[in-house]
N, C-alpha and C positions, 0 to 999 in steps of 0.2 A: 081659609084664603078664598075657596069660589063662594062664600058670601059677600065679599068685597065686592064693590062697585070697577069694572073693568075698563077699559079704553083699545082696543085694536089699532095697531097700524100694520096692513097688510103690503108685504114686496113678493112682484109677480102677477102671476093673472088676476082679475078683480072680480074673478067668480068666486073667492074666499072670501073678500070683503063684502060682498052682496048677498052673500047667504046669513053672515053676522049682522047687518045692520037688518037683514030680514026678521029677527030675531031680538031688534029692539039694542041692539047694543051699540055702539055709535065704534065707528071705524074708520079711517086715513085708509086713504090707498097710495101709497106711493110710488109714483112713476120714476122708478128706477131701473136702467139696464144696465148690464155686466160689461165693463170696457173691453175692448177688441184688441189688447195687448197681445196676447193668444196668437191673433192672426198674421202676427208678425214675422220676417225673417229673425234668426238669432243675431246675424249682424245689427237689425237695425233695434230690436232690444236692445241690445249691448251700446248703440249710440243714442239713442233715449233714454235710459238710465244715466248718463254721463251730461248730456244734455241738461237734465230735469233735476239731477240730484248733486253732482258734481262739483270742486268748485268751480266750475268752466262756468256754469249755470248763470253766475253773477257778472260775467261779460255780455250774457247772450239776454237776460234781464235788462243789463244799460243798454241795447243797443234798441233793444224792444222799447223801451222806454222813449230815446232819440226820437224812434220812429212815430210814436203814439204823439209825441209833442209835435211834430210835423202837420200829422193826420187835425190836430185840435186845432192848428191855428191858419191852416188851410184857407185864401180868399178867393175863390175863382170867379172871373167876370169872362161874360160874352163880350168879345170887341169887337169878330168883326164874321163877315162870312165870304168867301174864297176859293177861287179854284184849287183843289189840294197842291199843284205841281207849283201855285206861287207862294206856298205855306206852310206845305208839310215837309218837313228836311228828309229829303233823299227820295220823294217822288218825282218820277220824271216820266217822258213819253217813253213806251218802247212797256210799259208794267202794268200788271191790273191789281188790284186788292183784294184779297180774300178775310174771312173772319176766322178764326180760332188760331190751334196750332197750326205752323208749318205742316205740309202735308204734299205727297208726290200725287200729280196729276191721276196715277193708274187707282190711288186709295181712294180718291174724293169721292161725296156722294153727289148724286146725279142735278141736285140742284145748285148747290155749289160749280158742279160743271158746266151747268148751260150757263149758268151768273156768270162764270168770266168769259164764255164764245160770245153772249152778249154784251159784254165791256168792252172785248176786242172790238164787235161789232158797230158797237154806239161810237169808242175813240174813231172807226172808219179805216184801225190798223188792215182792215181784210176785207175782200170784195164779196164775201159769201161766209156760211156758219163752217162750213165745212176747211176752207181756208185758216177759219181763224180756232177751228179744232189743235189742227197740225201745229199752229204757229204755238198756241199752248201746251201741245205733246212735245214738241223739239224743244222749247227753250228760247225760242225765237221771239215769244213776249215773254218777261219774268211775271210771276205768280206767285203775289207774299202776304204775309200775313201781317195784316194790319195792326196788332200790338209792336208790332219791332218797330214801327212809322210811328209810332206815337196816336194812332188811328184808333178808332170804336168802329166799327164793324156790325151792326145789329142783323141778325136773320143769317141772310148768305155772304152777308158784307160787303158786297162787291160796291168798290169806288174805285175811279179812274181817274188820270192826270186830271182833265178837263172840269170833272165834275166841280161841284162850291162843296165846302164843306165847311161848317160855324169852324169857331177858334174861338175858345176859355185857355185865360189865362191865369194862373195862381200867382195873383200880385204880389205875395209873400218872398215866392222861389223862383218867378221867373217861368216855370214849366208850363206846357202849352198841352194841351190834349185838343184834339179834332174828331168831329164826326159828321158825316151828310145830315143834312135833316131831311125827314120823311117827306116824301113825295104828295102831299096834299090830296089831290082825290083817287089818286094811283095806289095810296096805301104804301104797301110794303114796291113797290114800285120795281128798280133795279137794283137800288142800294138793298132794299129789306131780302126779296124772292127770286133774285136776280130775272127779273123778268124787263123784255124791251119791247116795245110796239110804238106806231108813230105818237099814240100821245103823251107818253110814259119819257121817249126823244125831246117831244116838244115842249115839254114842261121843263124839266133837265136843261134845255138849251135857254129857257124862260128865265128859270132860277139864275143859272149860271152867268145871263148877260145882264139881266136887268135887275132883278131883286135882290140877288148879294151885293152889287156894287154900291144900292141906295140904300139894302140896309150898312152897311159897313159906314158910309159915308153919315149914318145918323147915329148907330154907334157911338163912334170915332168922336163924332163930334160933341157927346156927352160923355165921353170918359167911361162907355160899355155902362152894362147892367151886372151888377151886383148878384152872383148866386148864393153862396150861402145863408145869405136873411129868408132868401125867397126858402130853400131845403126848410129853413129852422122852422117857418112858419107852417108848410105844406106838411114837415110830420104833424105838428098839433091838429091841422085840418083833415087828418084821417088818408094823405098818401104816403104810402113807403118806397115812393120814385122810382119802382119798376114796375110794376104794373098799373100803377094808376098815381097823375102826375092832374088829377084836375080843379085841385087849389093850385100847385105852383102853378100850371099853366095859366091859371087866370088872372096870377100876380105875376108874372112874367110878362102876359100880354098886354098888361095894365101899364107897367111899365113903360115897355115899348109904345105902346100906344098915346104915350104923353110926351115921348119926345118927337113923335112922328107929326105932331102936329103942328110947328113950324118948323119943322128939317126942310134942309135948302134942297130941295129934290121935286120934280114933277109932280103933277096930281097924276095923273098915268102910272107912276113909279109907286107912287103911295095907296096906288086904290089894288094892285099888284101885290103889294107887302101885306094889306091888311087880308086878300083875297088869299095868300097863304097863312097867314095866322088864323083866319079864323076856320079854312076849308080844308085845315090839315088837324088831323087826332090827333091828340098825342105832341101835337108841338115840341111839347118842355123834355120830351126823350132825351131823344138827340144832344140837347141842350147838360141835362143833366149826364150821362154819359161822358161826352167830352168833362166835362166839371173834374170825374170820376175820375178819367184818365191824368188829368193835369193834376192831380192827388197824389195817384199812384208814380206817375214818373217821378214826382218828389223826395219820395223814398224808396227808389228805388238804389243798388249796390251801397247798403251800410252794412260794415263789414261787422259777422257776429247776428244779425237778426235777422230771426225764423218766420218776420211776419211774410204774408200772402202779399204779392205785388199784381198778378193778374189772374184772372180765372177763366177759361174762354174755350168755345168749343166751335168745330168744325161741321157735324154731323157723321164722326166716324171717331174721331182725337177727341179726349177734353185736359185740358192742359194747366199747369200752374207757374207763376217765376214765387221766386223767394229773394226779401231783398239783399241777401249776404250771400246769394248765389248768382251773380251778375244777372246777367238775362237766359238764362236756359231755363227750357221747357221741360218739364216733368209730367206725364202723359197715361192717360187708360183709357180704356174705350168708355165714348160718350154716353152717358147716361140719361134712358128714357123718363119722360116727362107722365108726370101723372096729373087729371085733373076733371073736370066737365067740359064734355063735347058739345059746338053748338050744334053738330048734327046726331040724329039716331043713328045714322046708316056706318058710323063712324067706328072702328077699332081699336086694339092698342094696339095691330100690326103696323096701321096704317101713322102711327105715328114718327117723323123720325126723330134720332137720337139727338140732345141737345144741339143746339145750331145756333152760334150766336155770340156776340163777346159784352152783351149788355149786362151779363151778372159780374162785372167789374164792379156794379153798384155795391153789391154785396159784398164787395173785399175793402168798401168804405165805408162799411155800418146800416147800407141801407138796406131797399128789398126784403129780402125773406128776411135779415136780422133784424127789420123792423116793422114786422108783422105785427103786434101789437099794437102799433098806430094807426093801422090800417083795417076793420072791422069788415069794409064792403071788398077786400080784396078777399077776405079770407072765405065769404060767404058765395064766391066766383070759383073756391075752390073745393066748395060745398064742407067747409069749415067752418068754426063759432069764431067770436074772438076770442075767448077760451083758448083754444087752439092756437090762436098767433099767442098773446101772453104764453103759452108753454114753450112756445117753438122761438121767441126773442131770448125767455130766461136760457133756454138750452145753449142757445150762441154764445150769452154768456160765458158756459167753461168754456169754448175755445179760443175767447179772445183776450186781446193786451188788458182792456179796460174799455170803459164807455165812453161815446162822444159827447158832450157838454152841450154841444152845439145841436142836438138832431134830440129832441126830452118827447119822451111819450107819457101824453098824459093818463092813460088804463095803468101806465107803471108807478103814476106817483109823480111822473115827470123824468125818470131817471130817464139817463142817455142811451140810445144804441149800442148795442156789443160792438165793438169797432177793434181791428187788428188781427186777424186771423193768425193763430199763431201755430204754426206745422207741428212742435211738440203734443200740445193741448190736443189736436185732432187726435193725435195716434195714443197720449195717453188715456185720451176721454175713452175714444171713438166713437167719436161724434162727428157726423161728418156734414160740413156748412148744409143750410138749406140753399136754393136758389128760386127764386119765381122767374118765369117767361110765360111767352107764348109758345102753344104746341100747334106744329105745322105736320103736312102730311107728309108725304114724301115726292108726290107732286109740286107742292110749294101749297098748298092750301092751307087756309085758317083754320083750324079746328076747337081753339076754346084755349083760357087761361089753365095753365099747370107748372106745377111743382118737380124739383128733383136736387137731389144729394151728388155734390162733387165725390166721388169715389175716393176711397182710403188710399189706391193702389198711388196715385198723385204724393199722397205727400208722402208716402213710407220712401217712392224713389227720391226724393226732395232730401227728406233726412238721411239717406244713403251716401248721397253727393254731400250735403253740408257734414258729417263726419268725418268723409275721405278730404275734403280742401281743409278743414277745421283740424285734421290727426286725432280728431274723438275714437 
């Protein structure tokens, strides 16, 4: 028999397969880990078993299935852009916005808190930061979290009555997702880092009076812009809509830019619209974000499915809903970001914990599950594409199926993993990737990084869907 000509396939470390192929012998190494069933309470084995193998199983399949046909036929268009309090159902003066889970004033982290003394500040609810401290310790302004508003929230989140914020709508379902768009040469501005100063006011008051109203009236008056053609395109041109958006954005601004040139609107107005599209990064964020959300409100409470409805963190919480679990949050401490620093001086203390509600993309098939269409994101993450191709197939096991509409072409063209499915997480364990950006704890930019929703999320997820379910 050791005359025969042999073949190796090694599981585990790949210094066994490197010493055999040292040796002329040809050898697989298979990236294989041991699933994290193990780390389970015994109740929520006992409703994962019942779940996954059961015949319960084949309700919570159709309802998964509902969902995925939802997610496929999905049409979201830009109409229009608007102060949130004339747009968003149930903002009103007297509230400020924050991003991730719910969270009590005393828990928040420090950026998250000066974000909304500065919201109070910008609305003018307060005559001073110190004023509008109190008013946020007492109760005296409400402090929510922008998933419950139907909101996207990117960085600190902070949006306020006043502020504009785009509107996509899912032509299909009717459902509306909203998010500010980025502050042009402010950056992460107040919405992103909650940061205010007079020109950070003066653009914000710019947006808000003149350039939402003209773009909405150009919108409007063409029947909005079409997202999903634009997504389908931008994965083939190498983004995966969370970290880098600059095919869609060029075909978004393309767009825009052809109905803007006979819209019944001033030259004043229009030389203002193009001075924000072309002097803000990142444009198609925001844009795509809201998309994301008008997705997920879609399917959201079908009753019986374990898929993923929001993903979102605070810098303290990181949070999930489920859509057969109305809207309740399911929560573990937020998970630090790993990546390349654009400083040396930079650590991983100096990191904070996920911050941010922009990996909703990711609960739509995009971002980290479509890292393989994406080569120059992954090389940001001092990754191959190699690397994204493994980390797309791996989303794979934890979701419904592929989306049709989002094809990468490194895969053959196959679709994105799309559907997060809470079972899959806990029997894989495998836990979603997510792409951001990592901020300091200051509010600074530090570089593109990576991080894993935590298992502790959906094991209490499946806990709850057990107890409402009698699994």
């Amino acid at each position: 028999m050791l005359n025969d000509k042999i073949n190796v396939i090694n599981v585990g470390t790949d210094v066994f397969a490197n010493a055999v192929k040292e040796q002329g012998i040809p050898a697989e190494q298979l990236n294989w880990k041991p699933g994290k069933k193990a780390v389970l309470s015994e109740r929520a084995k006992e409703i994962l078993e019942k779940a996954m193998y059961s015949d319960f199983k084949e309700k919570i399949d159709e309802a998964n299935a509902k969902v995925k046909n939802i997610m496929d036929n999905t049409d979201p268009y830009w109409i229009g852009v608007k102060p949130a309090k004339e747009c968003v159902p149930g903002v009103e003066d007297g509230m400020i916005i924050h991003s991730g889970p719910d969270i009590a004033w005393d828990r928040m982290c420090a950026t998250q808190q000066q974000g909304g003394i500065n919201g109070v500040m910008y609305e003018g609810y307060a005559k001073d930061e110190d004023e509008a401290r109190r008013m946020l310790e007492n109760g005296t302004i409400k402090f929510v979290s922008a998933n419950d508003y139907h909101l996207v929230g990117p960085g600190s989140g902070i949006t306020t009555p006043s502020m504009a914020v785009n509107i996509v709508e899912d032509k299909n379902t009717g459902f509306k997702g909203f998010c500010p768009p980025f502050e042009g040469p402010n950056r992460g501005g107040l919405a992103g880092w909650g940061i205010l100063n007079d020109s950070i006011k003066k653009h914000l008051d710019t947006v808000r009076d003149i350039i939402a109203p003209a773009m909405t009236k150009v919108l409007e008056a063409n029947g909005g812009i079409a997202m999903r053609k634009i997504f389908t395109r931008g994965v083939e041109m190498g983004d995966e809509l969370h970290s880098r958006q600059d095919a869609t954005g060029i075909i978004a601004t393309n767009e825009f830019m052809k109905m803007l040139v006979d819209a019944d609107i001033t030259e004043d107005e229009k030389r203002k619209c193009i001075d924000l599209l072309y002097g803000t990064v990142r444009f198609f964020h925001p844009l795509g974000m809201a998309s994301a959300m008008s997705l997920l409100e879609s399917i959201r409470n079908v009753e019986y499915s374990t898929v993923v409805t929001a993903m979102v963190g605070n810098g303290v919480d990181y949070a999930i809903k489920v859509s057969g679990l109305n809207t309740n949050w399911y929560s573990a401490p937020s998970p630090k970001l790993t990546g390349e620093y654009v400083s040396s001086d930079v650590n991983d203390d100096d990191v904070l914990p996920w911050i941010g509600d922009s990996c909703i993309l990711e609960a739509t098939g995009l971002g980290g599950f479509a890292a393989a269409a994406a080569p120059a994101v992954m090389r940001s993450l001092d990754k191959t594409l190699s690397d994204g191709i493994e980390q797309t197939l791996e989303m794979s096991e934890i979701t419904v199926g592929e989306n049709a509409n989002y094809l990468i072409p490194a895969l053959n063209y196959r679709g994105t993993p799309t559907g997060i499915d809470i079972r899959k997480v806990l029997d894989t364990g495998i836990e979603p990737v997510i792409h951001g950006g990592m901020i300091s704890k200051t509010g600074k930019r530090l570089g593109a990084g990576i991080a894993r929703v935590p298992l502790k999320c959906f094991e209490k997820a499946l806990l709850a869907f057990g107890d409402k379910y009698g699994l």
